[in-house]
N, C-alpha and C positions, 0 to 999 in steps of 0.2 A: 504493500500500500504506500509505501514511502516515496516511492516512483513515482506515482499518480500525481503528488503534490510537488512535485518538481521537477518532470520530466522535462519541462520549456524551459527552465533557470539556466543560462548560461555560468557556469560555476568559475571561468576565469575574470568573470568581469567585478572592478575593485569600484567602489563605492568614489564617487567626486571628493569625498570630506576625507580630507586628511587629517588625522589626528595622530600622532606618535608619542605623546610626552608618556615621558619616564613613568612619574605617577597613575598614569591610568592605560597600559601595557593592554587592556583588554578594548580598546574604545576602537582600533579599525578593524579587530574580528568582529565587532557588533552592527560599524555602520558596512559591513562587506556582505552579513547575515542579512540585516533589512533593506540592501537595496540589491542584492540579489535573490532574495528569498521572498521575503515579509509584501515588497514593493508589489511582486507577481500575483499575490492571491488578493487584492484587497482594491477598493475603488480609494483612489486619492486626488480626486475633486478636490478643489481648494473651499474652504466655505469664509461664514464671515465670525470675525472678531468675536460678536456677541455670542456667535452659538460657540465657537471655542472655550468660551466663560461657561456655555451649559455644559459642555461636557464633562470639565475639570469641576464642576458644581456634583451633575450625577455622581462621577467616582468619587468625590470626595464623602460624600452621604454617604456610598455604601462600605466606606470603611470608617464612619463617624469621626472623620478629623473638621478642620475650619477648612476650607477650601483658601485657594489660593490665586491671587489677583493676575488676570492674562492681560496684559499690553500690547502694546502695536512696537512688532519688534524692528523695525528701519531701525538703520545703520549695524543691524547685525549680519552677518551671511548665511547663519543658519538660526534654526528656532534654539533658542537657552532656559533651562531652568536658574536665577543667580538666585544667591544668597548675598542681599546689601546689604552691613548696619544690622546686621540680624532678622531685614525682611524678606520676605519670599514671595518670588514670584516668577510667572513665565513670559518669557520675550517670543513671541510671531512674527516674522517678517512677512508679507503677503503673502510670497508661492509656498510657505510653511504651514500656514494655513490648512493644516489637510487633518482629517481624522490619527492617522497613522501620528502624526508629528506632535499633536496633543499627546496622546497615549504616552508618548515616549518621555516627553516634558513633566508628566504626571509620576510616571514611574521612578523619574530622580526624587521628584517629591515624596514619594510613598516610602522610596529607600531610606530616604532621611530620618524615619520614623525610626527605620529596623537597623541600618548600620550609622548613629550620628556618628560616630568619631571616622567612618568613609574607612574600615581597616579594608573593604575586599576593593574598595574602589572605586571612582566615580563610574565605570561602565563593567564593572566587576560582576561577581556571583548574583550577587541580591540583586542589584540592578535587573542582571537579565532574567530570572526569577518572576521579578515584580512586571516587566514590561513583557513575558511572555504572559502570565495570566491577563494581563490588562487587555491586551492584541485578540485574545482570544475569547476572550467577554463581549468586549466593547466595538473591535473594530469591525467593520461591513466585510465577511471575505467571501470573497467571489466563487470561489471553487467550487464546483458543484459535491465531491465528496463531503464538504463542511455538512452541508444539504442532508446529504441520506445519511449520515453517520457521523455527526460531531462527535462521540469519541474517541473513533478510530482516526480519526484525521487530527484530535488533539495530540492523540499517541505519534501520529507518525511528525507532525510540528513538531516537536519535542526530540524526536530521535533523529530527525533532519537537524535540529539545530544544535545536536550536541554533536554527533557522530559529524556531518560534512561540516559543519562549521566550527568547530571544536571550541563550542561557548558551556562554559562554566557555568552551572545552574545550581545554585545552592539550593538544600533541601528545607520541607518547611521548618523544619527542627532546629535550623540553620541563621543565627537573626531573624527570628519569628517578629511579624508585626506584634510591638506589647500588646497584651491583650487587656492588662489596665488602661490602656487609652482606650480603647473601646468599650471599655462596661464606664470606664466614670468619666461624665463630661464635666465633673467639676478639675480632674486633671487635665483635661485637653483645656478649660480655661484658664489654667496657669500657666500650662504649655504655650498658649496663646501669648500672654503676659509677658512670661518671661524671656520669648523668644522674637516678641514683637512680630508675630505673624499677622499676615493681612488678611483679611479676610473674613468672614463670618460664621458659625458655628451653623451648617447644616443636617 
């Protein structure tokens, strides 16, 4: 079945974004994985600003954190999750704009939770972990296998993306999202406070 979801993927072809730095040693097997992999199964229509803000609203509810404020990302060249001053938030430039590019943006936010001190890395274990569930929840995929059998196509995602792509998927066991922040929202409003996050408790 692995076949199926990736027979058209040209497997030499290497992602536009170049990223190499030392610190984050995992970030061009990730963007090489989602623009030869992730890019072929999913509709990546640009949309607008405001539903970008829905979307990173929905995930945000379903994992009960504050969500986190999306911008008009001009003058960057790709989409960014930063962390300013202690606030958070995601940068869109226009053609970033797409379902796929949020999810992604979300997924540093989500990792935040589960690795703050960054020990696996900005595009490390947990990362891909967090942005494979996200992708596979959230994003539109095209494949018709998704259709008759979303499990077996989550299986073979997964086994496509560790085995050809040799991406590092931490287990849940592995920096588990706390699951204090999720039962009490009187700590995610400290967490808010004291991290100076933007945004609103959903």
């Amino acid at each position: 079945m692995a076949t199926h979801i990736h027979s058209n993927t040209p497997m030499k072809r290497k992602s536009k974004i170049k990223y190499c730095h030392k610190t984050d040693p995992e970030a061009q097997k990730i963007y090489n994985w989602e623009f030869n992999f992730v890019h072929t199964l999913m509709n990546r229509e640009t949309i607008s600003l405001s539903k970008c803000q829905e979307i990173v609203n929905k995930v945000c509810k379903s994992f009960n954190v504050p969500s986190v404020l999306v911008k008009d990302g001009r003058g960057y060249h790709c989409g960014r999750f930063s962390i300013r001053k202690g606030k958070r938030s995601i940068h869109l430039p226009k053609k970033w704009r797409t379902n796929h590019a949020v999810l992604h943006e979300i997924a540093h936010y989500i990792s935040d939770f589960c690795d703050p001190d960054n020990k696996t890395g900005t595009h490390g274990s947990v990362f891909a972990r967090n942005a494979i569930n996200l992708y596979l929840k959230y994003m539109k995929i095209k494949d018709p296998h998704f259709s008759k059998s979303p499990r077996i196509f989550k299986e073979c995602f997964i086994e496509n993306t560790q085995k050809m792509y040799e991406i590092k998927i931490a287990k849940k066991n592995e920096y588990p999202f706390p699951s204090i922040l999720i039962n009490s929202i009187k700590l995610i409003k400290d967490y808010c406070n004291e991290n100076n996050t933007i945004g609103t408790l959903t």
